[in-house]
C-alpha positions in Angstrom: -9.3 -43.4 -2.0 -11.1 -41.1 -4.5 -12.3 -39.0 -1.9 -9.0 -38.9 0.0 -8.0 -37.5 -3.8 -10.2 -35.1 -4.2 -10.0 -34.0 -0.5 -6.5 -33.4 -1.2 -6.4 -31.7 -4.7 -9.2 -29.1 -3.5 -6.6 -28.1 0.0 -3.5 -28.0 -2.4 -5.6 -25.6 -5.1 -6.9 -23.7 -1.6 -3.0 -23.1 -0.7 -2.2 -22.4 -3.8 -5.0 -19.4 -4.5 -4.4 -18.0 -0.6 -0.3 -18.1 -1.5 -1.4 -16.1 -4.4 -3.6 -13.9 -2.7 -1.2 -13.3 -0.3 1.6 -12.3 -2.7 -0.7 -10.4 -4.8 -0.4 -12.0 -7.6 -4.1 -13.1 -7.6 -7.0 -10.8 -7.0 -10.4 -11.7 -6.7 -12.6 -8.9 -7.6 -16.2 -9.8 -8.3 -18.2 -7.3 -6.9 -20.0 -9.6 -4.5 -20.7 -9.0 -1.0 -18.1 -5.9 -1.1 -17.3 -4.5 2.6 -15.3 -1.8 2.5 -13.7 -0.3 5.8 -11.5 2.8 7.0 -7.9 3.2 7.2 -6.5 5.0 9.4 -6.7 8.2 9.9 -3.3 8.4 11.3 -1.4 11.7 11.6 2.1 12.0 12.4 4.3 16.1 13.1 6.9 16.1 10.5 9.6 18.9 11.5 10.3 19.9 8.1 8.1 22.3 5.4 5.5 20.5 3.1 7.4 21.4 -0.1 10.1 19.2 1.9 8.4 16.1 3.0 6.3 16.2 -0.5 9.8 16.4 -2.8 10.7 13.1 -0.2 7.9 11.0 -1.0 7.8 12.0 -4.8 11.6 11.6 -5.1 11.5 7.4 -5.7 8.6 7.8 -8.0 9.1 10.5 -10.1 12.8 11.0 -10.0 15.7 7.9 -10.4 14.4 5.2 -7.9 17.4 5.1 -5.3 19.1 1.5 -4.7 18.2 1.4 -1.3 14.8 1.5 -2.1 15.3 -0.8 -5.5 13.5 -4.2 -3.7 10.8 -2.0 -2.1 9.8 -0.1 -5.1 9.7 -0.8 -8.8 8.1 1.9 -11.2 6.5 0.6 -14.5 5.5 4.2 -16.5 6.5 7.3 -15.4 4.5 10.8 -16.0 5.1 13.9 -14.5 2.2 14.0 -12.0 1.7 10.0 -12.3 2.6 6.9 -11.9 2.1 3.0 -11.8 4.6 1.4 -9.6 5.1 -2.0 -8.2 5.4 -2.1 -4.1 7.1 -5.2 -2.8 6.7 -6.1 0.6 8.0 -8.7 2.7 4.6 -10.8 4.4 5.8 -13.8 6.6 8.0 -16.0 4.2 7.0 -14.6 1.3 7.2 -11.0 -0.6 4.0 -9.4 -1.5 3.7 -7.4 -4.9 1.0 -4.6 -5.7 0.7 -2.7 -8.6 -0.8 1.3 -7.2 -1.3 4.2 -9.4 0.3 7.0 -7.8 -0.9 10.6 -8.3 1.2 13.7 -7.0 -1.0 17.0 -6.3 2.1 19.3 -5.1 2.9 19.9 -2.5 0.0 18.9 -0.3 -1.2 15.8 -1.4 -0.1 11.7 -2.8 -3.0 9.5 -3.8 -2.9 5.6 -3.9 -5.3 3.9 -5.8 -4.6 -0.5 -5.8 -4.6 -1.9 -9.8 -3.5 -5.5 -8.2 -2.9 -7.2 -5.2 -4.5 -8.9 -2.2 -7.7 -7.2 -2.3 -10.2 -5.8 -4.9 -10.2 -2.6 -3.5 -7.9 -0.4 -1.9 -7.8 3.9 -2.1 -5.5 6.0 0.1 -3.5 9.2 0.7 -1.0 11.1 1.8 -1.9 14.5 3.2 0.2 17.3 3.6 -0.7 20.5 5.4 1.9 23.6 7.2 1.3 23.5 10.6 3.4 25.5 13.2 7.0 24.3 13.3 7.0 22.4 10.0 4.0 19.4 8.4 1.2 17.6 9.8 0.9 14.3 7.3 -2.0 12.5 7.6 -2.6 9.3 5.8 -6.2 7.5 5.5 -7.9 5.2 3.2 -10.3 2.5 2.6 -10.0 -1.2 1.6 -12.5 -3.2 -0.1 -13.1 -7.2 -0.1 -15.7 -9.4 -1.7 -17.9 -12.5 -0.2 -19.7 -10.8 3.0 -18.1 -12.4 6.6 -14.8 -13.9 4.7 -14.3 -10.6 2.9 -14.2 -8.7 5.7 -12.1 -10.8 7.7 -9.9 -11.2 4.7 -9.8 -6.9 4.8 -9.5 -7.0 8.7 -6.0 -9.2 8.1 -4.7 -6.9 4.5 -5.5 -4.0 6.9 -3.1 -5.0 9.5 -0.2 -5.5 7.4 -1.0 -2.6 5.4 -0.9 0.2 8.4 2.0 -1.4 9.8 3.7 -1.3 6.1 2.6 2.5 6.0 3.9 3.2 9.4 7.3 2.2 8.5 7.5 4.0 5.5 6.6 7.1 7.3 8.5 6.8 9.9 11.7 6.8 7.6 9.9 9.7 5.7 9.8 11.1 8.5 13.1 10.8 10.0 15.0 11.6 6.8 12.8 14.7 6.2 14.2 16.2 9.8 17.3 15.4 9.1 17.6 17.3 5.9 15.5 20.0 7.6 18.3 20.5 10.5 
């Protein structure tokens, strides 16, 4: 009966710390077998100027955070070429929260570096360069776990999530910066 206990108090208190991993709320960050891999790079033709895509991106963080994007994005301190903002993203059944500095070079580059959430490590960013016919935006980054094998296929799932989380966003950045642009 003990053991049947025990079994069961160590799975509940393994839920528990991947629930919290998950929603970002818990981050391990130890230094310890660290495995750090590549995002991206992923580029993506913006029809629309730099100074134009950049003032689109900035806009939530720097400027009054529209209501549309009010359970996406919550800033905490605002500067004028900085801030730290809470990201909420919906994973599976549950809504994951990180806490990013966000630095604004203008108008050619956003940088991403993770204070919280489901891994120890995570540094990204948004470039911005003129190309013929309006911006090339390239995004790339690299994410960071602990504890050797499980670390990395910890990073290998975050990862996943992550680019498609970027994706999305850009692709609305995207979209709404040609529409302006027309």
């Amino acid at each position: 009966m003990r053991r049947l206990l025990s079994t069961a108090v160590v799975l509940g208190a393994a839920a528990t710390a991947y629930r919290q991993l998950v929603r970002g709320a818990l981050t391990l960050d130890l230094g310890v077998g660290r495995s750090l891999q590549p995002l991206g790079p992923v580029s993506w033709h913006i029809a629309a100027s730099p100074e134009a895509v950049f003032d689109l991106i900035a806009a939530p963080y720097l400027g009054r955070t529209p209501r549309a994007l009010q359970h996406k994005l919550e800033v905490w301190v605002r500067g004028t070429d900085m801030v730290l903002a809470a990201h909420h993203t919906p994973v599976r059944k549950a809504i994951a929260t990180t806490l990013e500095t966000v630095r604004f070079e203008r108008p050619e580059r956003v940088e991403f570096r993770l204070v919280r959430g489901p891994v120890p490590h995570l540094a990204e960013s948004f470039q911005l360069q003129r190309e013929e016919g309006g911006t090339q935006l390239t995004w790339e980054g690299e994410l960071g776990t602990d504890f050797w094998a499980i670390g990395r296929w910890w990073g290998k799932r975050v990862a996943h999530t992550w680019e498609q989380a970027v994706r999305h966003s850009l692709a609305a950045v995207a979209a709404e910066a040609e529409r302006r642009a027309r």
